[in-house]
Legacy VTK file of the C-alpha trace (Angstrom):
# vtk DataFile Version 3.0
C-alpha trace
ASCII
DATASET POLYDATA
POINTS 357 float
118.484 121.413 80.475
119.856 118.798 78.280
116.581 117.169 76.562
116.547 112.820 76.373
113.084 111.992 75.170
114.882 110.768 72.005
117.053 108.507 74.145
114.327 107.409 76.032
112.122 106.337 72.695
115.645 104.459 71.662
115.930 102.710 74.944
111.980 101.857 74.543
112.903 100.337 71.333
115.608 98.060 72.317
114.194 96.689 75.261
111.154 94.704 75.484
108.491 96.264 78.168
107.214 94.875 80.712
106.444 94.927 84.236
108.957 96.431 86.556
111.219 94.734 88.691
113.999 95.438 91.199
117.122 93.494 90.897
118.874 91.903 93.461
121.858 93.933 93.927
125.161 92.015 92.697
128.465 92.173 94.929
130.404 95.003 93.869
132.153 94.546 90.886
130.412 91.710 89.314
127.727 93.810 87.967
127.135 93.710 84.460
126.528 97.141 82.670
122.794 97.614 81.266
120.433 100.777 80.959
118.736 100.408 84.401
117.064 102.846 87.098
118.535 103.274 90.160
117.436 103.314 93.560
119.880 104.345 96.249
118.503 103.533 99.435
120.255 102.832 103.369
118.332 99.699 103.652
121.330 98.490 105.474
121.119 101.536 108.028
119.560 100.900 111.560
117.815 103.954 111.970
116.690 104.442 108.439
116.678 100.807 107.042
112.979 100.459 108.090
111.827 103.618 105.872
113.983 103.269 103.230
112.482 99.565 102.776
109.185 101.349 102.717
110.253 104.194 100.452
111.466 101.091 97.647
107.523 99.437 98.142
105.992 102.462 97.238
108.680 103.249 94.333
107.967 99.532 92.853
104.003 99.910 93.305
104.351 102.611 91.208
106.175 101.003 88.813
105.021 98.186 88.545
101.787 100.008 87.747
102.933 100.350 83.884
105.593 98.816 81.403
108.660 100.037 81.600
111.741 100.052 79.375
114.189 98.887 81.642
114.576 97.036 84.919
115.076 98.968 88.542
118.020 98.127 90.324
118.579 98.571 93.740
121.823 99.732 95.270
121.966 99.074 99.295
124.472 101.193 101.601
124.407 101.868 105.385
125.506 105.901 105.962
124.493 107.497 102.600
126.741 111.206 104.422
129.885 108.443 103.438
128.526 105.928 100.660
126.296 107.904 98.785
128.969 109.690 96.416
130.736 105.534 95.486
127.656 104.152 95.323
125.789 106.799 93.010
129.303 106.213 90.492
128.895 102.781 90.754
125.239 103.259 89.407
126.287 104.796 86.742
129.561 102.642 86.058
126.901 99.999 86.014
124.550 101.345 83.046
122.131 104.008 84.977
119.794 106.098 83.198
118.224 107.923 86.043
118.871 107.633 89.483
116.284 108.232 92.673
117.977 108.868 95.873
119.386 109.197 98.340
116.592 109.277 101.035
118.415 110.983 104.324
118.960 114.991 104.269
123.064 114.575 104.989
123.581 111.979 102.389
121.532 114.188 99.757
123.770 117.173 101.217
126.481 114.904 100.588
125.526 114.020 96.824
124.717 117.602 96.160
128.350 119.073 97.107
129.783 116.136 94.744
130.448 116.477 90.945
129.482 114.321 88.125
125.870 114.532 88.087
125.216 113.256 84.876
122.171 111.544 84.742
118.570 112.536 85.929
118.544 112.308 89.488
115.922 112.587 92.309
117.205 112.976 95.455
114.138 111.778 98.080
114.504 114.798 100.723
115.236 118.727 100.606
118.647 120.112 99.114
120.421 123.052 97.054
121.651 122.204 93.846
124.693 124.548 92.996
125.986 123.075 90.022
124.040 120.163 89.218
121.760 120.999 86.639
120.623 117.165 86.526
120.068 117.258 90.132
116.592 117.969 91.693
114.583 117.123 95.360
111.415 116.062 96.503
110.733 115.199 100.240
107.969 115.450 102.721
109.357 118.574 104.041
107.167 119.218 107.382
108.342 123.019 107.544
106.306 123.640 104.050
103.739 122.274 105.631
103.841 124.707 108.327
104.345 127.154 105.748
101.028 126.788 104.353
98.790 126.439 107.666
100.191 129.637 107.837
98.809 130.878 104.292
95.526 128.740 105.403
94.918 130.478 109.003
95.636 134.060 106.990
93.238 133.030 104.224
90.665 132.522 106.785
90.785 136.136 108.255
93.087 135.361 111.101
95.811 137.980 112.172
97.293 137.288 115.181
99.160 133.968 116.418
100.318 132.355 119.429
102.799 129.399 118.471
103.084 126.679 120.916
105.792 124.694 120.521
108.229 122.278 122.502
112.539 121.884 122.602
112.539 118.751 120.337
114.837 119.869 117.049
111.261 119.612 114.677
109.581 121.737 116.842
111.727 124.124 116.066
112.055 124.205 112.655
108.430 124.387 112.670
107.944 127.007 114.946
110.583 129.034 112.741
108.903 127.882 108.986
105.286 129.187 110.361
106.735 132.202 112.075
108.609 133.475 108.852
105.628 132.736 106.449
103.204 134.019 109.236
105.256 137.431 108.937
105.585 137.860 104.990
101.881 137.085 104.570
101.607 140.565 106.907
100.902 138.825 110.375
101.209 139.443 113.847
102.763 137.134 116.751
101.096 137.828 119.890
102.731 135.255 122.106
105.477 132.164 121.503
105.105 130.156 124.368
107.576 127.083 124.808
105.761 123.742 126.644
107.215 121.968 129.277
104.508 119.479 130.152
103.759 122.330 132.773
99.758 123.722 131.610
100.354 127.007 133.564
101.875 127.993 130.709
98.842 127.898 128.559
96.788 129.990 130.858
95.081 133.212 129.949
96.355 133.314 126.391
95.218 136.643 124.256
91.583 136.147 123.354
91.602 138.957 120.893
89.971 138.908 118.012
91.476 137.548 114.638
93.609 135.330 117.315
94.861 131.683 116.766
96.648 129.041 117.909
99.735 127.296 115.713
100.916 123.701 117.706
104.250 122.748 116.787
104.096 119.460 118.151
103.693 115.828 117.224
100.768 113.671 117.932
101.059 112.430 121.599
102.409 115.931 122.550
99.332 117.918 120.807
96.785 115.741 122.605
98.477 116.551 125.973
98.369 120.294 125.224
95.108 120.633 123.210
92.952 120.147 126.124
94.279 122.992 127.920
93.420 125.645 124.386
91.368 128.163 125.077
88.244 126.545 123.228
87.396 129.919 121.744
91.026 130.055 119.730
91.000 128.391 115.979
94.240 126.052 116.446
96.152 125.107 113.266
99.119 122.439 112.847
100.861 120.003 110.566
100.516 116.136 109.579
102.599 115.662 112.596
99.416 115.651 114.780
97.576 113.314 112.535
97.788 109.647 113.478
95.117 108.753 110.707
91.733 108.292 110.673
91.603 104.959 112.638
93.217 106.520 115.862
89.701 108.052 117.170
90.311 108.312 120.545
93.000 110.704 120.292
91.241 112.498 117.313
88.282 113.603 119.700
91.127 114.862 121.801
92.054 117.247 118.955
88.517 117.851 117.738
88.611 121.101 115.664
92.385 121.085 114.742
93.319 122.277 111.259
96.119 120.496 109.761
97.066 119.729 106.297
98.322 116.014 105.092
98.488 113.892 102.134
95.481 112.538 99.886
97.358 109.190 100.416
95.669 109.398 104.404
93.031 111.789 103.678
91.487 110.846 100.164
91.796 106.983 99.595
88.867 107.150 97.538
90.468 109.969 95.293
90.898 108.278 91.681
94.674 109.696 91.494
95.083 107.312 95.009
93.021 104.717 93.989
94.961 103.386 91.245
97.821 102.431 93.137
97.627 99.228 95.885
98.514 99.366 99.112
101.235 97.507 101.019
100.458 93.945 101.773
101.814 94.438 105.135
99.329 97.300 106.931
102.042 100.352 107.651
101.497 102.642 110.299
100.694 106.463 109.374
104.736 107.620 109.811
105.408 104.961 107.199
101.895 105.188 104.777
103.948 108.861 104.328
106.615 107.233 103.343
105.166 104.466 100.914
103.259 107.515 98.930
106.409 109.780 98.707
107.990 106.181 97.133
104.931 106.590 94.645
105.034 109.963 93.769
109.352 109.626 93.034
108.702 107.006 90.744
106.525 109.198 88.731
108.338 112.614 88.835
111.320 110.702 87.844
109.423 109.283 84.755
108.637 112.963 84.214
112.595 113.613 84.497
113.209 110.859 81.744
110.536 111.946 78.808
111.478 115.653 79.918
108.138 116.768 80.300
108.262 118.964 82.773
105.859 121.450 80.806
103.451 119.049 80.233
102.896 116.367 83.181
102.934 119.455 85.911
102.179 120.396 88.062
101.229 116.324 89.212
98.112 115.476 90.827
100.231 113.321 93.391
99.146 111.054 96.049
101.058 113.326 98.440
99.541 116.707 97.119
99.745 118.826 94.261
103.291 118.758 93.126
105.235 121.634 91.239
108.548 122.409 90.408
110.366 125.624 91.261
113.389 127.410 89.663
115.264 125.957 92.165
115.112 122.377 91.416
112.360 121.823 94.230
109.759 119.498 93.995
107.067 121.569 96.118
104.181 119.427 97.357
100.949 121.113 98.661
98.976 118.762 100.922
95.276 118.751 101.345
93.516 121.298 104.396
91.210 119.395 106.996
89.554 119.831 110.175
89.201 117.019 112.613
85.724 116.352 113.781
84.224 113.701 115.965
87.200 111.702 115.620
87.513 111.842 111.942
89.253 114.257 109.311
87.043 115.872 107.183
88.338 117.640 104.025
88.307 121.428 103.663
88.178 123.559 100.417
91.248 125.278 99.823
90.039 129.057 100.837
91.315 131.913 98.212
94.793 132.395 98.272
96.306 136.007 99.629
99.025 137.170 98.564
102.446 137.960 100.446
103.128 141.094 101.777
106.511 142.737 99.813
LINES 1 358
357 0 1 2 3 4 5 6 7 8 9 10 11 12 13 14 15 16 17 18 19 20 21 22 23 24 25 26 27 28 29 30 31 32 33 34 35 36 37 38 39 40 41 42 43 44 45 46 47 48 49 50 51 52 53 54 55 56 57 58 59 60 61 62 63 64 65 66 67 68 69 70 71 72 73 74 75 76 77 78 79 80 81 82 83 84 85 86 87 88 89 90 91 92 93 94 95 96 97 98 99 100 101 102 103 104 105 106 107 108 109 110 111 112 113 114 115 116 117 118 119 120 121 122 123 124 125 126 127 128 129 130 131 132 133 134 135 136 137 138 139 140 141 142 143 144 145 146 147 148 149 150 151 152 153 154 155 156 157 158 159 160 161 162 163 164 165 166 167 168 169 170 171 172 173 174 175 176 177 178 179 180 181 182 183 184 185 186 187 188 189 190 191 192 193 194 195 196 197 198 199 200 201 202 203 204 205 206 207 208 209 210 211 212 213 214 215 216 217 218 219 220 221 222 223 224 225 226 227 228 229 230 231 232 233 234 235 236 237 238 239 240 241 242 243 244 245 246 247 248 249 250 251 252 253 254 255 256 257 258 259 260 261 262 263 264 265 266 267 268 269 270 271 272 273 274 275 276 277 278 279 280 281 282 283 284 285 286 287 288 289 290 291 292 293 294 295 296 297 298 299 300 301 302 303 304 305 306 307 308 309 310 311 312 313 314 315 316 317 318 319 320 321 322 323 324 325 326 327 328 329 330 331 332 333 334 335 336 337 338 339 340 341 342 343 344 345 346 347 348 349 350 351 352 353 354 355 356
């Protein structure tokens, strides 16, 4: 990996710090070339300009949280699968030092399968890099967190699982994640039972011992099957089912659930959270997610630009405990909790066990 701490300390020279700022972005071609960040964004999009405008707030909390050598400018498109590969040369016509983005999985897909890579670059969802050596992800993927309810329910003694899940696409994929992790950590399935707003199906599940429950299911869908759980089965699922602390009502109505989510949500008193505000605006939970994975870029990217990697991980971020693999993942481990009496409480992490071979 190409080192550019000293080109970072040269750039800190020449250029007064201060506090950060996003630019306006200029018509195309008018832009005038100077060492900048970018952040590639499809705030023009109508299905992702809403989160991308909350993925920038978190980005410039966080940067705006130090001095900075340079200003952040923002580059707009509307489909990042067409725009992303002209607008990410364009950055970098333009005077780019590092680049963060782009936010949706085809337009990273997109950016990944294109050459010219040549500046640090955080893409702000899961990928492969094949050739991009400059080129690395960092998402809020929800199938690692079904990954490690998995490793949680195993660390706890549990054995056998019955996964509950429903014919939405995420569903799926989390149904699949937990499976495959449930089997290399050495576990049984006893049951996979597919919900069709029809309870019958949730009769006389296995009561066997070392049983549990995995619900691969959002929020309003997990409250309408949770009822119907054998009370007697430990029941385990993602941040999906957590609609934050305020929602009580349907909390009680997934009293002892285990789930893992973000310190963002479930620690705002942790010092590592504490030190960055909140958005003026109050977000609902979907986007709070959103705002801290905004945070947490901004800093792994300043991790990218001093190049140390070594040193500043893995980060105590406000969306877990972030590594990096050889793979140029990002891997973010979120926080265990149990709901109780309408409220999350926090869980210690239990041992880890190790995968079966």
């Amino acid at each position: 990996m190409h080192r550019i701490l000293s080109w970072f300390l040269l750039t800190a020279a020449l250029y007064v710090s201060g506090p950060a700022y996003a630019t306006d972005e200029p018509p195309a071609g008018a832009e005038k070339p100077a060492p900048h960040i970018a952040l590639l964004l499809p705030l023009k999009s109508a299905v992702f300009g809403r989160a991308a405008e909350v993925v920038q707030q978190g980005f410039m909390a966080a940067a705006n949280n130090q001095p900075l050598p340079m200003p952040i400018r923002v580059y707009e498109c509307s489909d990042e699968s067409k725009d992303i590969t002209a607008l990410y040369q364009r950055a970098i016509a333009n005077g780019a030092r590092a680049v963060a983005g782009p936010l949706t999985r085809d337009g990273v897909a997109a950016l990944a399968a294109s050459t010219g890579i040549s500046v640090p670059t955080l893409a702000l969802n899961t990928g492969e890099a094949k050739d991009a050596d400059k080129l690395y992800f960092f998402g809020l993927s929800a199938e690692a967190e079904a990954r490690q309810a998995a490793q949680l329910a195993i660390a706890a003694g549990l054995s056998n699982a019955i996964i509950v899940s429903t014919d939405t696409p995420l569903s799926m994929r989390l149904s699949q994640a937990f499976a495959e992790e449930w089997g290399i950590m050495g576990g049984s399935i006893a049951a996979k039972i597919l919900y069709h707003d029809d309870p019958e199906v949730l009769a006389d599940l296995p009561e066997d011992p070392g049983t549990m429950v995995f619900l691969a299911a959002d929020t309003k869908t997990a409250r309408m099957i949770h009822p119907y759980l054998n009370i007697a089965l430990p029941v385990y699922a993602t941040s999906q089912l957590f609609n934050g602390n305020t929602d009580t009502l349907t909390n009680f109505d997934l009293n002892n659930t285990h789930f893992v989510d973000m310190p963002w949500l479930l620690q705002p008193d942790h010092p590592a959270v504490m030190v960055y505000p909140r958005a003026n605006v109050p977000l609902e939970t979907d986007m709070e997610r959103l705002y801290a994975l905004g945070i947490d870029a901004f800093r792994l990217l300043q991790i990218m630009l001093e190049d140390t990697y070594r040193t500043a991980l893995p980060l105590d971020g406000v969306t877990g405990l972030i590594r990096l693999n050889r793979n140029h993942q990002f891997q973010r481990e979120a926080i265990p909790a149990v709901i109780k009496q309408g409220h999350s409480q926090l869980l210690e992490p239990p041992s880890a066990v190790p995968r079966k071979p």
